[in-house]
ZAVO-541985 format. One record per residue (C-alpha): residue number from 1; residue in one letter; x, y, z. Coordinates in Angstrom, 2 decimals, always signed. Each point is the difference from the previous one (the first is absolute). Layout:
% ZAVO-541985
<rec><pos>NUM</pos><code>A</code><c1>X</c1><c2>Y</c2><c3>Z</c3></rec>
...
//
This chain:
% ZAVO-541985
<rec><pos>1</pos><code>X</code><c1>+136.96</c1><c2>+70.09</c2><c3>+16.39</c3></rec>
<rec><pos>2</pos><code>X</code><c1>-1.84</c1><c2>-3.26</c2><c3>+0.10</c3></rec>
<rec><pos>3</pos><code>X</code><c1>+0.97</c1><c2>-2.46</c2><c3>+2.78</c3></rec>
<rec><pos>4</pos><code>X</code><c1>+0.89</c1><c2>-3.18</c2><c3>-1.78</c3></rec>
<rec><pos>5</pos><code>X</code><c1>-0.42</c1><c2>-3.26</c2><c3>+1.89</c3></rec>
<rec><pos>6</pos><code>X</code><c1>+2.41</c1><c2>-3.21</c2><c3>-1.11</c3></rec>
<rec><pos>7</pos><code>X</code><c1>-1.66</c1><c2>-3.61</c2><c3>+0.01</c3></rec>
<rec><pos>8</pos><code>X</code><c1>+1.76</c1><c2>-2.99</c2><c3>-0.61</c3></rec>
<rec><pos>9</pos><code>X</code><c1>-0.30</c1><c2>-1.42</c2><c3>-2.84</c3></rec>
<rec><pos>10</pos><code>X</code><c1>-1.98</c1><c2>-3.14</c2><c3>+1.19</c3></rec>
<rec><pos>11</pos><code>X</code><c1>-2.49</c1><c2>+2.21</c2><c3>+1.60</c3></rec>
<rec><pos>12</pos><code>X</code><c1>-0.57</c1><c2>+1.54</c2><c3>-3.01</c3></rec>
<rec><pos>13</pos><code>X</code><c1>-0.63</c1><c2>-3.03</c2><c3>-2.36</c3></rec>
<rec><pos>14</pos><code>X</code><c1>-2.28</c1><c2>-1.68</c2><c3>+3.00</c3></rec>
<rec><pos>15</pos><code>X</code><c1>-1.71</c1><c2>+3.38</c2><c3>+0.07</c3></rec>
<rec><pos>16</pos><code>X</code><c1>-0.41</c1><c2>-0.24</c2><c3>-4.00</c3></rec>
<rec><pos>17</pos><code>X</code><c1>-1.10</c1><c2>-3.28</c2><c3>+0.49</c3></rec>
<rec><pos>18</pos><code>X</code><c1>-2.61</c1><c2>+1.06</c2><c3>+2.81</c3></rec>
<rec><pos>19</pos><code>X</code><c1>-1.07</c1><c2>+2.70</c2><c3>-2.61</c3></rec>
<rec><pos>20</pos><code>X</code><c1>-0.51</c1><c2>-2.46</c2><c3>-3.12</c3></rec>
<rec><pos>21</pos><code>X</code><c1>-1.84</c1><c2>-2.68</c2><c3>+2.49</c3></rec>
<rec><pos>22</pos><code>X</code><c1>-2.54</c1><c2>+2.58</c2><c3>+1.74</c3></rec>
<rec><pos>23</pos><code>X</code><c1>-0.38</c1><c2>+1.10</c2><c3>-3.86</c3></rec>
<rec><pos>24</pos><code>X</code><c1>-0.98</c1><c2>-3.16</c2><c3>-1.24</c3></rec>
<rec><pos>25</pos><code>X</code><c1>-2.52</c1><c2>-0.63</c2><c3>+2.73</c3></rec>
<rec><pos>26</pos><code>X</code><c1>-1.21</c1><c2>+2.94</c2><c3>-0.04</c3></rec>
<rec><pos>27</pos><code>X</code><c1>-0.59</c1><c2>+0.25</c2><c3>-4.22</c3></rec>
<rec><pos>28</pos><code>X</code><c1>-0.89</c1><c2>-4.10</c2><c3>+0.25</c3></rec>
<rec><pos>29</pos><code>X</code><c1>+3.40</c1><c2>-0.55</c2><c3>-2.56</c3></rec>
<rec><pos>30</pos><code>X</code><c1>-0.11</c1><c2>-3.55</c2><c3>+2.19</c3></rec>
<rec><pos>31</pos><code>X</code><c1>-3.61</c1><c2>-0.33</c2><c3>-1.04</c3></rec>
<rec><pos>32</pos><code>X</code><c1>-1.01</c1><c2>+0.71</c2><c3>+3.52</c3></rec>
<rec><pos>33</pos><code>X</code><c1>-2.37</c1><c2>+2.70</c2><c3>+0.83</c3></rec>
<rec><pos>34</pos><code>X</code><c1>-0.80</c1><c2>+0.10</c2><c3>+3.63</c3></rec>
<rec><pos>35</pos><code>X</code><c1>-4.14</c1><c2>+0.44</c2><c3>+0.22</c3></rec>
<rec><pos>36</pos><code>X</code><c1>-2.78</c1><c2>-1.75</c2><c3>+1.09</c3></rec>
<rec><pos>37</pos><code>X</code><c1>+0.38</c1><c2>-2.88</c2><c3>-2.29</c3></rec>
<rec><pos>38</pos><code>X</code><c1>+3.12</c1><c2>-0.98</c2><c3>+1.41</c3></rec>
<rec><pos>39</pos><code>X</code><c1>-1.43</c1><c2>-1.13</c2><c3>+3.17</c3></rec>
<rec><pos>40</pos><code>X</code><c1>-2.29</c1><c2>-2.56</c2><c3>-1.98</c3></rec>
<rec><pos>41</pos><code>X</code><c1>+2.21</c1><c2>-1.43</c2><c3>-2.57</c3></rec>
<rec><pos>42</pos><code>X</code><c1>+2.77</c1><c2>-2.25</c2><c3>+1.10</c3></rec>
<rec><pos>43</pos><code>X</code><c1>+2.35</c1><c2>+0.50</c2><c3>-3.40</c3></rec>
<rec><pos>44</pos><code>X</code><c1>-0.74</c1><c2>+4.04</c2><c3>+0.68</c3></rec>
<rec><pos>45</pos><code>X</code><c1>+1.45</c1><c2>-0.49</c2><c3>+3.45</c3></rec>
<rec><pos>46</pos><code>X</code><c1>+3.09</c1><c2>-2.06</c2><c3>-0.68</c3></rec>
<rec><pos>47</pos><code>X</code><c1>+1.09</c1><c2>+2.64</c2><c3>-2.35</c3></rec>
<rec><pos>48</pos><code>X</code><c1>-0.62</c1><c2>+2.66</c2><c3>+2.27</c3></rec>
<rec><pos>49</pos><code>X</code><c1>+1.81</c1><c2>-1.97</c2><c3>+3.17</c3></rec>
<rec><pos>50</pos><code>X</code><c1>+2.58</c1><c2>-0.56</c2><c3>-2.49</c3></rec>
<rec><pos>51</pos><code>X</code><c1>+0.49</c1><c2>+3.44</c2><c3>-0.74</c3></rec>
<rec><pos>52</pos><code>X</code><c1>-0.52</c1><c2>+1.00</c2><c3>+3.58</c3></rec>
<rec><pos>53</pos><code>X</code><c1>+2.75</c1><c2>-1.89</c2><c3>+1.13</c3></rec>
<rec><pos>54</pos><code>X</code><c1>+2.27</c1><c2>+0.99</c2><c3>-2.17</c3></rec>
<rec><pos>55</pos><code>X</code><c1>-1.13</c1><c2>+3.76</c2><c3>+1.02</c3></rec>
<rec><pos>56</pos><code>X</code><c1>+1.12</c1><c2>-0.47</c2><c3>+3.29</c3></rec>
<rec><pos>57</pos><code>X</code><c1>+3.21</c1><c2>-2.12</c2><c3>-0.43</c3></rec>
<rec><pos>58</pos><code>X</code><c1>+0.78</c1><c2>+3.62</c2><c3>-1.62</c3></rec>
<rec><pos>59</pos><code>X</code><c1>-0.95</c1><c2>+1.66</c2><c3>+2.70</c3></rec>
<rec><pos>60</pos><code>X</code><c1>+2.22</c1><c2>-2.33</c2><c3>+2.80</c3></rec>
<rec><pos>61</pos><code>X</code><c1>+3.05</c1><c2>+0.44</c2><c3>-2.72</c3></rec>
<rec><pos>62</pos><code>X</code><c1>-0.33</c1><c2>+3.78</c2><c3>+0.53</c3></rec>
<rec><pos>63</pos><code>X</code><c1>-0.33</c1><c2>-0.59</c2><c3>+3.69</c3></rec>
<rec><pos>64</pos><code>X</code><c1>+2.98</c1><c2>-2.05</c2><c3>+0.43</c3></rec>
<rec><pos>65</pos><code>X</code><c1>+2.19</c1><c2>+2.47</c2><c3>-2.11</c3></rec>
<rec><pos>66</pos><code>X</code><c1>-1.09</c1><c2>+3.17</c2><c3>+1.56</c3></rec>
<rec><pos>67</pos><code>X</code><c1>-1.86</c1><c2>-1.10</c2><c3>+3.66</c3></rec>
<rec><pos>68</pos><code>X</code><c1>-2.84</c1><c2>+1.96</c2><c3>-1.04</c3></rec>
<rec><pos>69</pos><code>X</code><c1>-3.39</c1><c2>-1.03</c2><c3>+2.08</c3></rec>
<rec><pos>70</pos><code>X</code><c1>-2.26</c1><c2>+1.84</c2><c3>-2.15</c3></rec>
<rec><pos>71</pos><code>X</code><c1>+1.08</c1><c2>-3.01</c2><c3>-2.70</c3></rec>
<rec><pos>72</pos><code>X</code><c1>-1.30</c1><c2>-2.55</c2><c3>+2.36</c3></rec>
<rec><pos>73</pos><code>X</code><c1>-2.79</c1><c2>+1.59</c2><c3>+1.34</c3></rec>
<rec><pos>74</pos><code>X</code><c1>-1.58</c1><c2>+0.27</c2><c3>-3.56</c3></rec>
<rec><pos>75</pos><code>X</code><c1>+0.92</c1><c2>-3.39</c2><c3>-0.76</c3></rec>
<rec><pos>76</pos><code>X</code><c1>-1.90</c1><c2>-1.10</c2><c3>+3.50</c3></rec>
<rec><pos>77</pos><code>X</code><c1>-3.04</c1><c2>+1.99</c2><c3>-0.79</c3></rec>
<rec><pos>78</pos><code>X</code><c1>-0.50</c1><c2>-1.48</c2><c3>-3.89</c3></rec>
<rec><pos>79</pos><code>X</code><c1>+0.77</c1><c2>-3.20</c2><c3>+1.44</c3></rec>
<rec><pos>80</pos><code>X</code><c1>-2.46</c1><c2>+0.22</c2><c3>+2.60</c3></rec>
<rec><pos>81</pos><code>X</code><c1>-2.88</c1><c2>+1.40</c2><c3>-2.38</c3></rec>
<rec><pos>82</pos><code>X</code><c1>+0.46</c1><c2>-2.34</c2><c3>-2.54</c3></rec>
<rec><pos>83</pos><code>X</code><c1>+0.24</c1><c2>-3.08</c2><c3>+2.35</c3></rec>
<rec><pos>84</pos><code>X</code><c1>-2.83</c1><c2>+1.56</c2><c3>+1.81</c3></rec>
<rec><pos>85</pos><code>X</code><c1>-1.80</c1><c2>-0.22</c2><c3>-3.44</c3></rec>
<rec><pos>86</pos><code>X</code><c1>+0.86</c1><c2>-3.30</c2><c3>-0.95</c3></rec>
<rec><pos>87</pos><code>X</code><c1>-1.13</c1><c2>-2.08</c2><c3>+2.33</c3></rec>
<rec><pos>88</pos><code>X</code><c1>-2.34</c1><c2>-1.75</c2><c3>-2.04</c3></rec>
<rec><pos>89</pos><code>X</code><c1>+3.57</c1><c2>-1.10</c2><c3>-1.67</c3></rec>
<rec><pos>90</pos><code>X</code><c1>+1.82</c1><c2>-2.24</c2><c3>+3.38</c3></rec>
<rec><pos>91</pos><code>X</code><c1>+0.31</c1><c2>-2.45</c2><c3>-1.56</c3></rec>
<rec><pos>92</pos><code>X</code><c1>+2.70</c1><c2>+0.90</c2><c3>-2.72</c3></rec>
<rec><pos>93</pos><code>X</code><c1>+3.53</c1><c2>-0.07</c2><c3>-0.36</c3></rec>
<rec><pos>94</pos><code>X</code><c1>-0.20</c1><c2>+3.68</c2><c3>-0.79</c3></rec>
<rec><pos>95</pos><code>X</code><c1>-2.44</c1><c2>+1.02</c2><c3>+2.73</c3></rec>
<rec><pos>96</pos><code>X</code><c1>+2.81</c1><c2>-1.93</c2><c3>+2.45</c3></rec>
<rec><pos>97</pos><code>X</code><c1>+2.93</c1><c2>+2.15</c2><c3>-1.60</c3></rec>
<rec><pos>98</pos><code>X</code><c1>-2.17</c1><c2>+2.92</c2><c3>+0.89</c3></rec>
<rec><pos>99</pos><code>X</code><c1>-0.12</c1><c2>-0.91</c2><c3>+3.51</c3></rec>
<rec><pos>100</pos><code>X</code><c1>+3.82</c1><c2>-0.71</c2><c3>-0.10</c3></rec>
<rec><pos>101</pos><code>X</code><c1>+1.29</c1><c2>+3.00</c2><c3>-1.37</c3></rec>
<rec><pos>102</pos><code>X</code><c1>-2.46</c1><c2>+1.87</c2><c3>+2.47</c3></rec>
<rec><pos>103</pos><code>X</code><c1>+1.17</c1><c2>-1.97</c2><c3>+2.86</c3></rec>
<rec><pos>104</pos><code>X</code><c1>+4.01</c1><c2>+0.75</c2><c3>-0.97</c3></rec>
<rec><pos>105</pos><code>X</code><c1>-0.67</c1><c2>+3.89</c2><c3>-0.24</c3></rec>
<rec><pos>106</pos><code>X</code><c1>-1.73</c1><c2>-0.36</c2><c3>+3.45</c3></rec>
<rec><pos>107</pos><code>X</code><c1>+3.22</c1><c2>-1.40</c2><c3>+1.19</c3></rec>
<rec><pos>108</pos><code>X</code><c1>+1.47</c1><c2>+2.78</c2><c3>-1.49</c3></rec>
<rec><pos>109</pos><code>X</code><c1>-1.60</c1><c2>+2.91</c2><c3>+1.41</c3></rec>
<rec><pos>110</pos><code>X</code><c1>-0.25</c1><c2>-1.67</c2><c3>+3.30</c3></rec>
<rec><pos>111</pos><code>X</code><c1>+4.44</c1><c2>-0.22</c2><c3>+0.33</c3></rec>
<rec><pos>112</pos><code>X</code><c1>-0.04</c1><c2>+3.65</c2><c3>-1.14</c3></rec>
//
């Protein structure tokens, strides 16, 4: 007999949510597909940050509703490469976010 675990139902939706989002970076739905020309055009990179960010919101919703680290820790290590990536972006709003977001799910990890 299969062993059949329960999730709440607002883990499941953020997890469907997670799902759609990696989806649409992944298949560039947000018109963002991560490559080499994302590091030299500034429009290119505000899409992707965009849709970066909004990636790892997902990824802190699941870790606040189910304490999983493995959430965070793949939300640090995106973070990290793309910021590591973007430097020659500083001085945007989005490259800032970046560094925020980043810097929260530091603070994160840390108090766990």
């Amino acid at each position: 007999m299969p062993l059949l675990l329960y999730s709440p139902p607002s883990v499941c939706l953020v997890s469907r949510e997670l799902d759609s989002t990696a989806a649409s970076v992944r298949t560039g739905a947000a018109s963002v597909e991560p490559g080499s020309d994302t590091w030299k055009d500034r429009d290119r990179f505000k899409k992707f940050a965009k849709a970066s960010l909004e990636l790892c919101q997902v990824y802190v919703e699941i870790f606040s509703s189910t304490g999983s680290i493995k959430q965070l820790s793949t939300a640090e290590m995106h973070l990290k490469n793309v910021i590591r990536q973007a430097e020659s972006f500083s001085d945007t709003d989005e490259f800032r976010d970046l560094e925020a977001c980043y810097d929260e799910v530091k603070i994160k990890l840390q108090s766990n």
